[in-house]
C-alpha positions in Angstrom: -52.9 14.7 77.6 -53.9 11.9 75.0 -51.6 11.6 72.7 -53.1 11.2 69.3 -50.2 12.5 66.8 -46.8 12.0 66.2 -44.6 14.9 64.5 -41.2 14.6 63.2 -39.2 18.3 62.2 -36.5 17.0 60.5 -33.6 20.0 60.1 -31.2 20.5 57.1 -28.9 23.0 57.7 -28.5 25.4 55.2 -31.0 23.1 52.6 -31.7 25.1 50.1 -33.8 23.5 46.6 -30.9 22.4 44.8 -30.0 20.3 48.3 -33.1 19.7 48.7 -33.5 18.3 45.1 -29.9 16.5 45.2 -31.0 14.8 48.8 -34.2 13.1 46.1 -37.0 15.5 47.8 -39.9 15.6 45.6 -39.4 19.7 44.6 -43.2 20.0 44.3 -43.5 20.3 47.5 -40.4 22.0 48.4 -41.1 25.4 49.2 -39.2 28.5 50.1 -38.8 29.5 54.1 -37.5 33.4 54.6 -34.9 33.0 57.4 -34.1 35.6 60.3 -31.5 38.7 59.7 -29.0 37.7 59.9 -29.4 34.3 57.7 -27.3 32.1 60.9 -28.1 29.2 62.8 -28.2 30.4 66.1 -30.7 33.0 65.8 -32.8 31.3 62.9 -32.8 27.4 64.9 -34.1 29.4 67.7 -36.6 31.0 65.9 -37.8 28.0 64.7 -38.2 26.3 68.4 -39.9 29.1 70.1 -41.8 31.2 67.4 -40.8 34.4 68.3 -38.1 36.7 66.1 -34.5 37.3 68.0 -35.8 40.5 70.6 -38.1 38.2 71.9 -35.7 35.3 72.3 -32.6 36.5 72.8 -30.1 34.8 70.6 -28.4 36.1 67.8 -24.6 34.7 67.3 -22.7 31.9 69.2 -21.1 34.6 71.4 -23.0 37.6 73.3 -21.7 40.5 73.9 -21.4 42.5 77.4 -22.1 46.2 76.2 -20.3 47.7 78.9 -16.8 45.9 78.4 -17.5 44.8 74.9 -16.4 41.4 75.7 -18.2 38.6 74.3 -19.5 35.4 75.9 -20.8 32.1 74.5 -24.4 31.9 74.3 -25.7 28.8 75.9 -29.3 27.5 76.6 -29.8 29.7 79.1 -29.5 32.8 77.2 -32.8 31.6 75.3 -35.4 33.7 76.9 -38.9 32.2 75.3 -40.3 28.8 75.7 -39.4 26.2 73.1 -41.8 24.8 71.5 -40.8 21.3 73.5 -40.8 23.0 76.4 -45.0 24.5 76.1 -45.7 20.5 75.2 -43.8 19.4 78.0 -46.0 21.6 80.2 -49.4 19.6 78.8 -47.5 16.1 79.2 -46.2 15.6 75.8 -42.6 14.3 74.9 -40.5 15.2 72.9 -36.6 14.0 71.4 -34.4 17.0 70.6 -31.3 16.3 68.3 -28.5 18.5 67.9 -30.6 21.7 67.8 -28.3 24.7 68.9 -29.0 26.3 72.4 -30.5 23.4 74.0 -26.9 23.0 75.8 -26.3 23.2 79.0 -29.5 20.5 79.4 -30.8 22.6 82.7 -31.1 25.4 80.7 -34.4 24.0 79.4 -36.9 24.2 82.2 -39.4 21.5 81.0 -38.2 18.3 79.9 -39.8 15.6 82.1 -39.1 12.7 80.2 -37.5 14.3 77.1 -34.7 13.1 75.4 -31.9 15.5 74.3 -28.7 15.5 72.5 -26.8 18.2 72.4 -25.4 20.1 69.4 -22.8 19.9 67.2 -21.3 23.1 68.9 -21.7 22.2 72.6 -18.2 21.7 74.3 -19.0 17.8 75.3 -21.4 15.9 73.3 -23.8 14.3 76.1 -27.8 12.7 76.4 -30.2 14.0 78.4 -31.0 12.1 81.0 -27.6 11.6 81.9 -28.5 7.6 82.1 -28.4 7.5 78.5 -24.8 8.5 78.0 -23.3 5.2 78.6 -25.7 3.7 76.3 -24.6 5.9 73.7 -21.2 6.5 74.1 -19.8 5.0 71.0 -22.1 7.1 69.0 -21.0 10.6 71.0 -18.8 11.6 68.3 -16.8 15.1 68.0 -18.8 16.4 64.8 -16.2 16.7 61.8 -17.2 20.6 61.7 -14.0 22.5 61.2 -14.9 22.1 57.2 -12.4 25.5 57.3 -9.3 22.8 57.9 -10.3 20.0 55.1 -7.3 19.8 53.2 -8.9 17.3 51.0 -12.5 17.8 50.0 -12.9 14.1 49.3 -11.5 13.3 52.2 -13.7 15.3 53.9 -16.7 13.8 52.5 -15.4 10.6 53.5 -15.4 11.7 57.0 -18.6 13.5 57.3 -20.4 10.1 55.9 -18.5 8.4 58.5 -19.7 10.5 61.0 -22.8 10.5 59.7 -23.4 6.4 59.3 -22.6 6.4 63.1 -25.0 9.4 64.1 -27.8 7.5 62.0 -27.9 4.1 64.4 -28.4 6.8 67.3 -31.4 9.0 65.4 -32.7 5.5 64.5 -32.9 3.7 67.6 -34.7 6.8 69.2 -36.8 7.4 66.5 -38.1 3.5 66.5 -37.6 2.7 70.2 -38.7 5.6 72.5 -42.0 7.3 73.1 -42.4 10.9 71.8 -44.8 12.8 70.5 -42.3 15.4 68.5 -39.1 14.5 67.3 -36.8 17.3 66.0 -33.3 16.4 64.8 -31.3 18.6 63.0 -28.4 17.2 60.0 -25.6 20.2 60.0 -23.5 18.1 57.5 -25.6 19.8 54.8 -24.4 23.3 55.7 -20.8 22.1 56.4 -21.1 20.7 53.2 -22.4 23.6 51.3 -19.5 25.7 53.0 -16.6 23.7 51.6 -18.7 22.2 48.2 -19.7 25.5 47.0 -20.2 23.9 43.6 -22.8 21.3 44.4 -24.8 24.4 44.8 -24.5 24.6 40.7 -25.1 21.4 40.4 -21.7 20.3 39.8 -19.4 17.3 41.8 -22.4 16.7 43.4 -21.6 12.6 43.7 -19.1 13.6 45.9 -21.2 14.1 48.9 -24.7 11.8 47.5 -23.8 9.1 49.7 -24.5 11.3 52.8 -27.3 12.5 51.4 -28.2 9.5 50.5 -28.3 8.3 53.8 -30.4 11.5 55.1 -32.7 10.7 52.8 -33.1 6.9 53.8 -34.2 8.1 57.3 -36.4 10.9 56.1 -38.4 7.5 54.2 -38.0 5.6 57.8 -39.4 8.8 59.6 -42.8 9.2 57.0 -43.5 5.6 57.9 -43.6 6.5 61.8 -44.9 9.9 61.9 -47.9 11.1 61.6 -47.0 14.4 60.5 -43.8 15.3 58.8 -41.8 18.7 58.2 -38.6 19.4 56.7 -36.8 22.5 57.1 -33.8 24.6 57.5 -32.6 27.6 59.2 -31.3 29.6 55.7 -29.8 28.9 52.7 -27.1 29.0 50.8 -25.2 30.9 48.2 -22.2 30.8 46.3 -20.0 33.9 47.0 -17.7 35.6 44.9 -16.7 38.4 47.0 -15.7 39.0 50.1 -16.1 42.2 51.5 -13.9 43.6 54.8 -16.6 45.2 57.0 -14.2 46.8 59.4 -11.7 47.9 57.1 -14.5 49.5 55.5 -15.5 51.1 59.3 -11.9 52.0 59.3 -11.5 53.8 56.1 -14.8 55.9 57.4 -12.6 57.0 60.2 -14.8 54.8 63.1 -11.5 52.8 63.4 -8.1 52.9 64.2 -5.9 50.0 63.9 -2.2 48.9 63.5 -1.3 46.5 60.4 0.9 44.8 62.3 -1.6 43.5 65.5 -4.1 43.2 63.3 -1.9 40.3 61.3 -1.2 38.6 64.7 -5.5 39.2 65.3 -6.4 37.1 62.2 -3.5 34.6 62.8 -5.3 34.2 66.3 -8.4 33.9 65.1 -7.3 31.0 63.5 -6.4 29.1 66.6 -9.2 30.8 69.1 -12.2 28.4 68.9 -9.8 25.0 69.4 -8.6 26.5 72.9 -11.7 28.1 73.7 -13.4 24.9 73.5 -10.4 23.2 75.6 -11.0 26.0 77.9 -14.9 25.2 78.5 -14.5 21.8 78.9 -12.1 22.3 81.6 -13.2 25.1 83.4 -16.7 25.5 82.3 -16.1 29.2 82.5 -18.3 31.0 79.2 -15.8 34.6 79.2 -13.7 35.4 76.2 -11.3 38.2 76.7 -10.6 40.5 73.7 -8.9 43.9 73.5 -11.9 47.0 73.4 -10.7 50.5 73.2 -13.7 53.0 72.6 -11.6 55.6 71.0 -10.0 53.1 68.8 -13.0 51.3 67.8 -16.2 53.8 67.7 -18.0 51.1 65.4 -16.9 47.4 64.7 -17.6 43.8 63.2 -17.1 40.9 66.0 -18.2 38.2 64.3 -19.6 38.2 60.3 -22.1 35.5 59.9 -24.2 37.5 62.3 -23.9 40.9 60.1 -23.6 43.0 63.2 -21.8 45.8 63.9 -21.4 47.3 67.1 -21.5 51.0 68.5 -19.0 52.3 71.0 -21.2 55.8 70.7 -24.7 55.8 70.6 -25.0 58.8 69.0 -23.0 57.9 65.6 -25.3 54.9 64.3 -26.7 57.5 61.3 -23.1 58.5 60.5 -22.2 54.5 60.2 -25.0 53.7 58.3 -24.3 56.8 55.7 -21.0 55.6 55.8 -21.8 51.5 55.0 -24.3 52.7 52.5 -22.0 54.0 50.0 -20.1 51.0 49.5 -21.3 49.3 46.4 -21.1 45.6 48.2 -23.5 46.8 51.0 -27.3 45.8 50.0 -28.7 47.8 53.6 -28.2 48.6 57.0 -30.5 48.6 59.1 -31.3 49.1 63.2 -32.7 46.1 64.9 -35.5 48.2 65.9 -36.4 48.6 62.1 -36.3 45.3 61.5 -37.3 43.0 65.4 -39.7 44.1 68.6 -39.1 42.7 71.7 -37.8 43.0 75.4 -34.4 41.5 74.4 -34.3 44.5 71.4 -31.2 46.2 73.3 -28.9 42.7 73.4 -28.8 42.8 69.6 -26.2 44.6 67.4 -26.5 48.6 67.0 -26.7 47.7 63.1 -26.9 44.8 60.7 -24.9 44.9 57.4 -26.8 43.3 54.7 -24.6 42.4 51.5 -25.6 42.5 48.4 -26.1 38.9 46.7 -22.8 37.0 46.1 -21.1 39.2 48.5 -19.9 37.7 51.9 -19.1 39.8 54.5 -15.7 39.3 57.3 -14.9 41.4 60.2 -10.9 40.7 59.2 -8.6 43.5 58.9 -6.3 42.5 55.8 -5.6 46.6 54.6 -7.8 45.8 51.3 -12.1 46.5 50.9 -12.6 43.3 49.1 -11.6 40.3 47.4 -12.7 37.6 45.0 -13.3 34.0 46.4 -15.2 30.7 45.7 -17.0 29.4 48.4 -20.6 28.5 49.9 -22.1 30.9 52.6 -25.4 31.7 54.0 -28.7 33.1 52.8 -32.4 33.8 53.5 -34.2 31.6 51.5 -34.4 28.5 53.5 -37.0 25.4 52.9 -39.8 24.2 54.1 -42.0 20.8 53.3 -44.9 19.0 54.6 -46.5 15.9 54.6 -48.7 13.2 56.4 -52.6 13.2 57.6 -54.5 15.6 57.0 -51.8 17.6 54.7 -52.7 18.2 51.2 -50.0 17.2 48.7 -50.1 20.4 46.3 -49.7 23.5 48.6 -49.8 27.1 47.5 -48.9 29.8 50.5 -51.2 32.9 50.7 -47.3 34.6 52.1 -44.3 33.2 52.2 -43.1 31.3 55.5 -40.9 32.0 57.6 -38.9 30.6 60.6 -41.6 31.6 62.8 -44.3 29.7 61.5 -43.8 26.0 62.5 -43.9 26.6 66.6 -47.5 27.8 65.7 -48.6 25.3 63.4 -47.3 22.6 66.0 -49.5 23.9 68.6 -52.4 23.6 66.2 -52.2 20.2 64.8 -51.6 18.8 68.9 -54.6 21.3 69.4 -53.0 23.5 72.4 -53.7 27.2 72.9 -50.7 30.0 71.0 -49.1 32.7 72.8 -50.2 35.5 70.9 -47.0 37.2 71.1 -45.4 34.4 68.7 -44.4 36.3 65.5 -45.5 33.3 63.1 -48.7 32.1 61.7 -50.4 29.0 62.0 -49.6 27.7 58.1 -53.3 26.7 57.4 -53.0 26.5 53.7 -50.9 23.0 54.6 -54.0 21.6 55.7 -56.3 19.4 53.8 -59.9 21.2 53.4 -61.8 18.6 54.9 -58.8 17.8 58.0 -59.3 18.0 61.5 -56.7 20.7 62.0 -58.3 23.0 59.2 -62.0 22.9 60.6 -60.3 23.6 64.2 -60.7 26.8 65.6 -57.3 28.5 66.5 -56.6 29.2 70.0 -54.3 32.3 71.1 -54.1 32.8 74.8 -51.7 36.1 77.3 -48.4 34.0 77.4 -49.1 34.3 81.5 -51.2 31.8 80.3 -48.2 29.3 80.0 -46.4 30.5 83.4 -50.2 29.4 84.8 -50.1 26.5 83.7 -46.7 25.9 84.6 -47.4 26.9 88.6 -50.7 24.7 88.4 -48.1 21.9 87.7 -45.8 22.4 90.7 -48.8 22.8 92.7 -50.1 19.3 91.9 -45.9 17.8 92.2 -46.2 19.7 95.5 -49.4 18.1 96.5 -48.8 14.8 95.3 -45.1 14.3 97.0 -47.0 15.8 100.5 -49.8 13.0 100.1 -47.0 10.4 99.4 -45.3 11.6 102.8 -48.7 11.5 104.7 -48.4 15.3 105.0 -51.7 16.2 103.8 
């Protein structure tokens, strides 16, 4: 396919205005994004790669869980069960460089990636290139991300790390960005969100030199990146809040009678929490294996929290999700709950929680058991107002949005400007009111095509590999 544009997403992590502002964006054309429910990077970054809401792509936490043992699993790339965006390019000969963009590891969990270039994510258990020729090249800048913010004793010292981290990362973006071909480049910064997490007042405004010397830097390559690409977005997955209340979802569950617990265990649970991911991650690395083993008695636990960024609870019986939701409902913290069917559509519909717990604004919500509903804090978590900016050819510089965006909308829009067909089971919307009137990508007509349309394609590829390799052997 000719390539004719270049197109950079640039991902900030839990950006919201005020980080957008404090990075030296230009607010006029900062707009808001709506994330997914929940607000959490790994449904919401996978959202934003394939188009399609969590049902239809299968990710909704770092873990999965196995609904007949109630164990949970990591989720790895290939849990992701929609085409990436880079993967529907790859399949009409376009390249693209993939940065630290959750669930692209283990690589051969993405299908199509001839001559792609990724790097894995901040959460992966090894930090590693794709192709594996690259690693050596890279080595020195294959650094264990500084992302256990929950540790920093110091929060200046913390900052001083994450910019160190940081400086390094930036030779790596760079030297891709300037010395590779591609025709998208998506790179993700999660130092914002680890940031907003542990700097909960720089989202008033306040301390905020503190970390402008990593922003600083991020914004540095965002200039770089509009002088090589054609086409620039910025975006994140959510935003960000400051919370003032922190509100114990299963000791709520357990005051409702859906569970039984001792105080004792449950001390030695949260004092293993605390430890879990450090082994677990040991334990991939050396085994590989992706099962975590965690105590699941149905009669003791009817309804339960695993894990609280992801606002799901989970249903031992079926047949009580009404009586949970009554229950959740009357606490004065709890904003909704709601069944993923009222909220998603899509074949993956039953791997998602029996219920989300939305909280009220300020309030964050924690699967702990500590005997007590609630409890004041100060800190930084996610919400759903994320960001989204635009800019380049044939992009108008003022933009007003017929309906807010969303996390679905880029994958779309992508497939527009490079002028390739949609799936029409994509959730998003092409963004047209980001076009210029009198632009190319405004006066084209929008193409939706049967997603079979993509497997088609796909098996008219391996037809031609197949044909080719049979004429190189003098088969045919």
């Amino acid at each position: 396919m000719k390539r004719d544009k270049k197109i950079v997403i640039i991902g900030l992590d839990g950006a919201n205005k005020n980080t957008a502002g404090f990075m030296g964006l230009d607010l006029k054309n900062v707009h808001e994004m709506l994330s997914t429910i929940p607000p959490y990077t790994p449904p919401a970054w996978t959202s934003i790669l394939t188009g399609v809401n969590p049902a239809k792509h299968g990710v909704m936490d770092f873990q999965k869980i196995d609904f007949k043992t109630f164990t949970p699993r990591l989720t790895t790339s290939h849990d992701v069960k929609y085409y990436r965006i880079s993967e529907l390019l790859n399949m009409h000969g376009l390249k693209s460089i993939l940065i630290n963009l959750p669930m692209t590891y283990p690589f051969d969990g993405i299908r199509f990636k001839k001559d792609n270039i990724i790097v894995s994510d901040w959460a992966a258990p090894r930090q590693e290139i794709y192709p594996q020729r690259l690693n050596e090249k890279y080595q020195e800048y294959l650094l264990d991300p500084p992302s256990s913010w929950r540790k920093a004793a110091n929060l200046q010292e913390y900052a001083k790390v994450v910019e160190e981290y940081t400086t390094t990362r930036l030779d790596l973006y760079y030297d891709l960005l300037e010395n590779y071909e591609w025709d998208l480049y998506f790179v993700v910064f999660s130092e914002t969100d680890w940031l907003s997490h542990i700097f909960p007042q720089i989202l008033e405004g306040k301390n905020v030199h503190i970390v402008n010397p990593i922003f600083q830097k991020i914004k540095e390559f965002i200039d770089r990146v509009m002088d090589i690409a054609d086409i620039t977005f910025i975006t994140s997955d959510h935003g960000f809040e400051v919370k003032h209340k922190i509100f114990y979802v299963n000791e709520a569950l357990a005051r409702s009678g859906f569970i039984k617990y001792n105080h004792v265990k449950a001390s030695l649970a949260r004092f293993g929490g605390k430890i879990l991911p450090k082994k677990i991650i040991k334990m991939f690395v050396k085994t590989g294996k992706t099962q975590i083993s965690f105590s699941s008695d149905p009669q003791k636990r009817k309804a339960f929290m695993t894990s609280s960024p992801s606002w799901g609870v989970y249903l031992a019986d079926k047949t009580i999700k009404e009586h949970v939701k009554k229950a959740l409902k009357e606490f004065p913290e709890i904003s909704n709950v709601l069944a993923p069917e009222e909220i998603y559509d899509g074949p993956h519909l039953d791997s998602l929680p029996d219920l989300f717990v939305i909280p009220e604004k300020g309030v964050k919500l924690s699967r702990h058991i500590k005997g007590k509903l609630t409890e004041p804090i100060y800190m930084g978590d996610h919400n759903l107002h994320g960001i989204l900016a635009s800019y380049g050819d044939g992009i108008r510089t003022s933009i007003s949005f017929d309906s807010t965006p969303t996390v679905y909308d880029i994958a779309p829009t992508i497939l527009h400007i490079f002028g390739l067909p949609i799936p029409n089971d994509m959730d998003g919307r092409v963004l047209i009111e980001i076009f210029e009137e009198d632009s190319e990508f405004a006066n084209r007509e929008l193409k939706y095509v049967s997603p079979s349309y993509y497997k088609r394609t796909n098996n008219e590829e391996k037809l031609k590999n197949v044909i080719k390799e049979l004429k190189l052997k003098g088969k045919i």
